[in-house]
N, C-alpha and C positions, 0 to 999 in steps of 0.2 A: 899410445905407442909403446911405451915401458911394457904395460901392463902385457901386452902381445908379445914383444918382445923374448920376456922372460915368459914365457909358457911352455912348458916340457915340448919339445915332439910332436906334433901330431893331438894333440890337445884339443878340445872342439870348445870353443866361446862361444856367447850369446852378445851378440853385438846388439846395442838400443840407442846408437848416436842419432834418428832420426825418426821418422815414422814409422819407419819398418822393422821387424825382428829380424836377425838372421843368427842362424845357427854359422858359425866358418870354421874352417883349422886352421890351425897356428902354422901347418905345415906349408901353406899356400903362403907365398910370401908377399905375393902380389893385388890380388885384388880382395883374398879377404881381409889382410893387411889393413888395404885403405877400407873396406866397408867397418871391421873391426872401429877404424881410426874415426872416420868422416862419416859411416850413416849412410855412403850411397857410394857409386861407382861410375862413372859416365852420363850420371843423369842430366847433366847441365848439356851433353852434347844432345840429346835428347830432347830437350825443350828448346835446343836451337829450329831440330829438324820439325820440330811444330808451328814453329816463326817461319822457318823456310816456306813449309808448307802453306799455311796460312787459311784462313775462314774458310774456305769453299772446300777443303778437305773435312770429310768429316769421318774422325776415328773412330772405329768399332772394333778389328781384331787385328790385334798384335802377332807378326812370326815371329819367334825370339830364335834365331841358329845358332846353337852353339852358346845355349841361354848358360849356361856352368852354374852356379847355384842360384840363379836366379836375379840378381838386381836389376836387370832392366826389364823385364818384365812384372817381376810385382813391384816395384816404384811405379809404373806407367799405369798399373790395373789399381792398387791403392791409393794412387794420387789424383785416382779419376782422365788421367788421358786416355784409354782408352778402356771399353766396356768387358772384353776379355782378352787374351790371348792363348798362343800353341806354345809351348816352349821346346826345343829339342835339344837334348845332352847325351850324348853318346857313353858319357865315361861313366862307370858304374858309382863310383864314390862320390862326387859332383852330384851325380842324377839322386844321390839319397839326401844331401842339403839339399839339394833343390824344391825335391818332393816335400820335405820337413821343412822346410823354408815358406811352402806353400800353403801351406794348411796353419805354421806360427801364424802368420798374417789373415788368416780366415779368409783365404779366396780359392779353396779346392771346387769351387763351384764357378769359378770363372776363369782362372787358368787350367789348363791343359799339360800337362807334365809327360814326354813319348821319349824313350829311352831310347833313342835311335840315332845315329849320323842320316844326312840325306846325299845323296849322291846323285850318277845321272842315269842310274837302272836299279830299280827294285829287286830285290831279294839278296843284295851283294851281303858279304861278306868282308871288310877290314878292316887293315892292319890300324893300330893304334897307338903313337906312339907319346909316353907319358913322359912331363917334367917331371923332377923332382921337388923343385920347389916354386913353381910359379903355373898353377893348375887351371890357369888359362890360358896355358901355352902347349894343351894335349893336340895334339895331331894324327892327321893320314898321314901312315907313313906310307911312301909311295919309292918307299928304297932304304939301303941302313948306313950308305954312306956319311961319313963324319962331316959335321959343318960346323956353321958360331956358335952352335948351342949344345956341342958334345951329344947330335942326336943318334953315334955309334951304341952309345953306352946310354942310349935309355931304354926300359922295362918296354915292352910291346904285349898288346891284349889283342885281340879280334872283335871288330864289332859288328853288329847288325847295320844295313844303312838299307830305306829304300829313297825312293825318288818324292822329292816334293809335289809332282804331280798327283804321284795316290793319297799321299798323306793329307791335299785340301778339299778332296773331291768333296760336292757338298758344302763349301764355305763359298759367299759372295765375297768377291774382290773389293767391292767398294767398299771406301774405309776400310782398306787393309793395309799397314805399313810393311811391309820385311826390314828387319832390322837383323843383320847374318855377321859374326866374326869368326869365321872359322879357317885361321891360321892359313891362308892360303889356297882350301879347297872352295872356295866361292865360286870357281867357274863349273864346275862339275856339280855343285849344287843347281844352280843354274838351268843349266845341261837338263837336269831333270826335274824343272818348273815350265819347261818349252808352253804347254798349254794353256798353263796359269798366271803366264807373265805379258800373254796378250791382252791383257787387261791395262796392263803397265799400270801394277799399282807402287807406289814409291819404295826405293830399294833403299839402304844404307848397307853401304858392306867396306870393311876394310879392304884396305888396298894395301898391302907389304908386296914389296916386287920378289925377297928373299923367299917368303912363304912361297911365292907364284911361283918361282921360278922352279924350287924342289919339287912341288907337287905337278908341272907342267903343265897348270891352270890356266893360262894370262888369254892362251888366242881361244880357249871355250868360252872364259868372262865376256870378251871383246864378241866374239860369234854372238853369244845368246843376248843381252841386251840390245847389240844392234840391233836385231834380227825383229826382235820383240818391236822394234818401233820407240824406243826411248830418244830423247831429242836435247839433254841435256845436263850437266851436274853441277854441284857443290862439293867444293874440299872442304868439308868440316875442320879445319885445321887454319885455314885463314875466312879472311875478310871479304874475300871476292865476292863479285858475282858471278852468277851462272854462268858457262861455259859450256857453249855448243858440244854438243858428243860427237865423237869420230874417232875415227881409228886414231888419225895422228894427235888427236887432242890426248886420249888417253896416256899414249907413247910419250909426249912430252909429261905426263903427270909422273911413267915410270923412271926416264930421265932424270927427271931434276930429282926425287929419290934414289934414285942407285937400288943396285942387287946389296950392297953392303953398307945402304941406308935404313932408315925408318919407314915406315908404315904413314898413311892419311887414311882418314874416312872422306867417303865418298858420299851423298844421296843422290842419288840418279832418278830422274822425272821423264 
């Protein structure tokens, strides 16, 4: 933690606290921080949703949305849970760890690396809005109104996004996880997985109601899962169990977070 700490700026380290390599900057203060620190990033949440899941699922490819340089996807593909995965990073600097992250670890032949956001129509175009220091916190920005995160005054780029429909054509659903954090835009991702989510193969997506609520995501999430036929979730965040899906089950998930609460993971079955 010293050692990161004190790193000039924007510095690029080689993190080796665990099985994996990763290239990070110093400038991310968040999650390459802990990979820098710990070796890994949410992987224990990860091997919960494998328990969840249990023997009769059986993993073959990984969606990683909003994979940022990479840790949950090359942990899951070098640790043997699953045989490969898609990874998608919209943000150009991210997507270059991520690429070089990819290849440290010698699995350019099993992960997939697409410089894209996914959205609910192909061919779009946007807006992108960067932290400064917490580089899993880039975002659609879907307006430049000021909120808790000073998002008046952050850098915006344009990004490429199409629809996750085109991006799997050609992949089998079975044994396929989606694992998706992308700040809020998860319904609109969604939105445009309509054809590939009849399959209902198991989601994990954060759930933040703040994120939801700026990008105006919440009743597309709610729309597209229902629709698709899913029948139930897990809060990765407690102990429970399953919990029928419905609208009002959801509502109460956003409730008892608040808009100027936390965030939970979700896996939805």
């Amino acid at each position: 933690m010293a050692v990161f700490d004190a790193a000039p700026a924007g510095a690029l380290l080689v993190s080796r606290q665990g099985p994996e390599t990763y290239l990070v900057s110093s400038g991310d203060r968040a999650i390459a921080r802990e990979l820098f620190v710990t070796g890994q990033f949410d992987f224990e949440k990860l091997q919960k949703v494998m328990r969840l899941l249990g023997p009769t699922f059986k993993p073959e490819l990984l969606l990683d949305i909003g994979a940022n340089i990479g840790c949950i996807c090359i942990a899951a593909v070098k640790r043997g849970l699953f045989e490969r995965a898609l990874a998608f990073e919209p943000e150009p600097f991210n997507f270059s760890l991520l690429a070089a992250n990819i290849h440290l670890n010698g699995l350019a032949s099993r992960i997939t690396p697409r410089n894209l956001a996914l959205g609910a129509r192909d061919g779009e175009r946007l807006t992108f809005e960067l932290s400064k220091d917490n580089y899993g916190d880039h975002r659609i920005s879907m307006g430049a109104q000021d909120g808790r995160f000073d998002e008046e005054r952050r850098e915006r780029i344009t990004v490429a996004s199409e629809s996750l429909d085109s991006q799997l054509d050609g992949n089998d659903m079975q044994g396929c996880l989606i694992w998706m954090d992308t700040q809020g835009f998860e319904g609109y991702v969604l939105q445009g997985g309509e054809r590939h989510l009849r399959a209902r193969p198991p989601l994990v997506i954060e759930f933040w109601p703040y994120g939801m609520q700026r990008s105006g995501s919440y009743a597309a999430l709610k729309q597209a899962i229902l629709q698709a036929g899913y029948t139930h979730f897990h809060d990765l965040e407690g102990d429970e169990g399953p919990v029928p899906l419905s609208e009002a089950a959801l509502d109460a998930v956003w409730q008892r977070l608040g808009v100027d609460g936390p965030f939970t993971d979700l896996l939805i079955r």
